[in-house]
Backbone as CSV, one residue per row, in Angstrom:
resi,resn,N_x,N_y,N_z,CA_x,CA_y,CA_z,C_x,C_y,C_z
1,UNK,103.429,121.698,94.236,102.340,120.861,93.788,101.334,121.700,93.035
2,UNK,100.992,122.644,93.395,100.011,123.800,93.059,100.152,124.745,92.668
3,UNK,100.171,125.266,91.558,101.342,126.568,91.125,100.674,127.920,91.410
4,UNK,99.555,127.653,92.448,98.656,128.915,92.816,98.464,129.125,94.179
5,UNK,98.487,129.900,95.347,97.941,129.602,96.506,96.070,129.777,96.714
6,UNK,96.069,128.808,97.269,94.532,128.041,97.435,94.110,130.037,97.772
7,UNK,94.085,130.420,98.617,93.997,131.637,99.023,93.287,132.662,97.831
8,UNK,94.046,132.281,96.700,94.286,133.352,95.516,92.863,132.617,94.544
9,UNK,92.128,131.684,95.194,91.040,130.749,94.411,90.476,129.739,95.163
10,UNK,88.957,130.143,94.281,88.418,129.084,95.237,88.130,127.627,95.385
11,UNK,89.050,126.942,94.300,89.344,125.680,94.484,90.341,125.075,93.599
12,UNK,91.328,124.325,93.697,92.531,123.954,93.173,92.380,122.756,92.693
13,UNK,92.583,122.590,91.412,92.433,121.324,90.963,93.519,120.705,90.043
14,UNK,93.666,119.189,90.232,94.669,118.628,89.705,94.152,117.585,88.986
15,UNK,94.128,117.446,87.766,93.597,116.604,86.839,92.352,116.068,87.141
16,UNK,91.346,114.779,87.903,90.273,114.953,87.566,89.580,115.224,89.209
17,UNK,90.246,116.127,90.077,89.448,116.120,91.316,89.617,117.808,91.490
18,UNK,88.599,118.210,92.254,88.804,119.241,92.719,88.927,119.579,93.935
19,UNK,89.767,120.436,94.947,90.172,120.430,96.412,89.232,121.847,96.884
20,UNK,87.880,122.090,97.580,87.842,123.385,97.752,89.072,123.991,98.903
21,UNK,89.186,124.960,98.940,90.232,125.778,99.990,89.885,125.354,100.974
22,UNK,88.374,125.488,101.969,88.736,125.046,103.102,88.913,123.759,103.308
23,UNK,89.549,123.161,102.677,90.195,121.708,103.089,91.698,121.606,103.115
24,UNK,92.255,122.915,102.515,93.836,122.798,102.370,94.575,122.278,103.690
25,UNK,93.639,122.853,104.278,94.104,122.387,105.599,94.554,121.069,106.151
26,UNK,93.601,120.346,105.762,93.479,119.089,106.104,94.500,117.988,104.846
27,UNK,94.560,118.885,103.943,95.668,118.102,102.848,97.332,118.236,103.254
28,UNK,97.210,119.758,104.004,98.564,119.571,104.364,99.029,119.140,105.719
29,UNK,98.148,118.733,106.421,97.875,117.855,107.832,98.349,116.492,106.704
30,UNK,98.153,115.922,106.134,97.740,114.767,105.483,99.548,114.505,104.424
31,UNK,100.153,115.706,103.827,100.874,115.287,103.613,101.945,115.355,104.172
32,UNK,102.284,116.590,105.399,102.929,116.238,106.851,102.569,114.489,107.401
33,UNK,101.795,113.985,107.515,101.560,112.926,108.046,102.788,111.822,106.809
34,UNK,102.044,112.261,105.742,102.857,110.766,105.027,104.473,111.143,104.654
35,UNK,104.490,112.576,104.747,106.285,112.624,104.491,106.297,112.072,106.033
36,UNK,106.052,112.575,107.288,106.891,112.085,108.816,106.864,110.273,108.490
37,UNK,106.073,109.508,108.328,106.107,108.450,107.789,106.495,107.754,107.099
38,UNK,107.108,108.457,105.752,108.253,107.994,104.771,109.587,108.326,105.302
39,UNK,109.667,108.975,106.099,110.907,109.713,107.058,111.747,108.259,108.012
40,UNK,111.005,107.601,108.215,110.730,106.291,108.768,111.509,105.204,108.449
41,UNK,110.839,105.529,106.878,111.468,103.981,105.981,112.959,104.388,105.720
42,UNK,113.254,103.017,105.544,115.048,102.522,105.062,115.125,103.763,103.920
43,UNK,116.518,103.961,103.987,116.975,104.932,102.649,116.403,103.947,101.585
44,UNK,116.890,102.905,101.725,116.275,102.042,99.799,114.567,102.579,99.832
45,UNK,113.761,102.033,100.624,112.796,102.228,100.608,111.865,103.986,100.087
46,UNK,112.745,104.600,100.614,112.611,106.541,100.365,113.229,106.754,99.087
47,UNK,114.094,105.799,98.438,114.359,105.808,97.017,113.319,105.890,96.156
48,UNK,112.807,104.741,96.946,111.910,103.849,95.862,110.308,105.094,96.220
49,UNK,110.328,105.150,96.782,108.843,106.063,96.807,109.250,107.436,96.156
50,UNK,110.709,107.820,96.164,110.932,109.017,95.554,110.360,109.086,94.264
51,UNK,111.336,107.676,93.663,111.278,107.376,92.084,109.619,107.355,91.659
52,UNK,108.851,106.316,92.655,107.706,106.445,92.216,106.361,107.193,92.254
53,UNK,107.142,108.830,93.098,106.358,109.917,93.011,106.705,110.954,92.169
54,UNK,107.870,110.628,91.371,108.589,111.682,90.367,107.475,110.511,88.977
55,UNK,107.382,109.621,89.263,106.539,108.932,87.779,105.592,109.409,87.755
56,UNK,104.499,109.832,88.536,103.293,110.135,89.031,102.798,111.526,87.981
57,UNK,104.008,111.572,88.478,104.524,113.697,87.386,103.921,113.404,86.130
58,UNK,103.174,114.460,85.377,103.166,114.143,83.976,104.355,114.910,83.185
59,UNK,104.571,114.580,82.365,105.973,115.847,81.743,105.514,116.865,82.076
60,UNK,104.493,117.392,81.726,104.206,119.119,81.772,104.353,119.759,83.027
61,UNK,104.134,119.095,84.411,104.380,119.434,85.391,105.801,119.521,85.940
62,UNK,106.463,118.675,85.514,107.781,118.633,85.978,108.272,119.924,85.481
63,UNK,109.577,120.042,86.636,110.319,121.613,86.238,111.381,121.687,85.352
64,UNK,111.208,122.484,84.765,112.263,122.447,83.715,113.787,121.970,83.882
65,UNK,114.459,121.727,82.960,116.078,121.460,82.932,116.439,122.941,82.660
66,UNK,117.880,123.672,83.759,118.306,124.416,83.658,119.298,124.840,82.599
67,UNK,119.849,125.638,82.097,120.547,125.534,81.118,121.689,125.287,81.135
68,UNK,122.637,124.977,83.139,123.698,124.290,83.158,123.271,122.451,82.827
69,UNK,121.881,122.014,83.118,121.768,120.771,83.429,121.672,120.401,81.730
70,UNK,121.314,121.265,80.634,120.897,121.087,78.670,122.739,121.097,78.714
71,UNK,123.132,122.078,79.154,125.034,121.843,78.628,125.468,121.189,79.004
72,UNK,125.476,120.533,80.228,126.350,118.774,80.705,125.573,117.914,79.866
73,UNK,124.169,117.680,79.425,123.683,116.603,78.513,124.207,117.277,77.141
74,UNK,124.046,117.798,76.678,124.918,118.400,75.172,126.432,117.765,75.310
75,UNK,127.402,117.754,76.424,128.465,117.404,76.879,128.653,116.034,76.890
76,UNK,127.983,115.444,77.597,127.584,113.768,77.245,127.477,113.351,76.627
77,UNK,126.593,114.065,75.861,125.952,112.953,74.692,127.431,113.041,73.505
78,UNK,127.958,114.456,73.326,128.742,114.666,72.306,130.197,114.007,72.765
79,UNK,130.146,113.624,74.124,131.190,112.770,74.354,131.134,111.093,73.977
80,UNK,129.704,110.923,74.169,129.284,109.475,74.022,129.160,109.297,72.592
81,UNK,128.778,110.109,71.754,128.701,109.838,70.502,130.284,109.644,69.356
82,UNK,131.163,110.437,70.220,133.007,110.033,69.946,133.303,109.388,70.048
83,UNK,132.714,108.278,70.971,133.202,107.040,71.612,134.191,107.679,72.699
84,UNK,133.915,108.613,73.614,134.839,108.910,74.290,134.474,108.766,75.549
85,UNK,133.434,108.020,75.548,132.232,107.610,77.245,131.592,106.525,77.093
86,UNK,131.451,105.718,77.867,130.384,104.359,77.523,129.231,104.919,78.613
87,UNK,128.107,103.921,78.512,127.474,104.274,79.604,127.591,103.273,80.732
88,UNK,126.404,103.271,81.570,126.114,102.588,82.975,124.811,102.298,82.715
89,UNK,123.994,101.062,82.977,122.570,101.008,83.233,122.198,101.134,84.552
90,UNK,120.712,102.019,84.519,120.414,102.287,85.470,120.400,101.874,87.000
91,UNK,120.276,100.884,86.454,119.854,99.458,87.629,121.260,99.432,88.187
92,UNK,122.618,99.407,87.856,123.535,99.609,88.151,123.989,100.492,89.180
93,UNK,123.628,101.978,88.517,123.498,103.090,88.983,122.727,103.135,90.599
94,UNK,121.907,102.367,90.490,120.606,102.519,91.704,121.466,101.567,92.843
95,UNK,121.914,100.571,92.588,122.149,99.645,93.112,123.222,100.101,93.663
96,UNK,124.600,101.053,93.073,125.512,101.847,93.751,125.123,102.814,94.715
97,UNK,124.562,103.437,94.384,123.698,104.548,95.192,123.194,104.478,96.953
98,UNK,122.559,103.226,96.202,122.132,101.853,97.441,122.760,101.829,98.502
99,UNK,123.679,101.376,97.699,124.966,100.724,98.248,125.835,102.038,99.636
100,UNK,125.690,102.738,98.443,126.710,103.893,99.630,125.975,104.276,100.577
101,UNK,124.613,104.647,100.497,123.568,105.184,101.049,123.692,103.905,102.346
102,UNK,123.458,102.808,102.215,123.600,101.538,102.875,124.557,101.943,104.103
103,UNK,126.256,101.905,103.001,127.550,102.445,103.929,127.319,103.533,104.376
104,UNK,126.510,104.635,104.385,126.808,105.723,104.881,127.574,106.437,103.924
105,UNK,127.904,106.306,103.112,128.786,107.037,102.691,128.496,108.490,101.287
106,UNK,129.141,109.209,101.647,128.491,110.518,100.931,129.189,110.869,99.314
C-alpha cells in the first residue's frame, strides 16, 4: 500500500489524506479487522470486493506486468489477430470461475 515504512517518515500519505505514524497502528488493527471479515464472505462475494479494490488502484500504483506476463499478451494478441483464437467475455469468464470456485473445484 505504502511504498515507504511509516518509520522511515513522519507521515504517509495517499492522495488527499495524510496518516501521521503514530496511528499506523491503529490502520493496521483496522485492516486486520476488515480482511478477518472479508475472510467471512462467500468466495463470489471476496471476488467481488477483490475486483472492486484492484479498481480503487490508480494505474500508477499498480505493479507492473512482468516480462513473462508482456510475452503471453504479445502471444495472444498475435494469435488473435491470425484468426487463430477467438475470445471469451468477461462476464463469461467470471461466471466460470464462480462456478468452480462454487464446486470446489481447482
Amino acid at each position: 500500500m505504502y511504498r515507504t515504512s511509516p518509520v522511515d517518515m513522519p507521515y504517509c500519505t495517499r492522495e488527499n489524506r495524510s496518516v501521521p505514524t503514530n496511528d499506523w497502528g491503529s490502520i493496521m488493527s483496522t485492516v486486520e479487522t476488515i480482511l478477518a471479515d472479508a475472510a467471512q464472505l462467500p468466495a463470489e462475494q471476496r471476488l467481488d470486493l477483490i475486483e472492486a479494490l484492484w479498481e480503487t488502484l490508480p494505474e500508477s500504483d499498480r505493479p507492473p506486468l512482468s516480462d513473462e506476463w508482456r510475452a503471453e499478451i504479445t502471444r495472444r494478441s498475435a494469435e488473435y489477430d491470425a484468426g487463430k483464437a477467438s475470445t471469451i467475455a468477461w462476464e463469461d469468464i467470471k461466471r466460470d470461475a464462480r462456478s468452480r470456485l462454487d464446486r470446489g473445484d481447482r
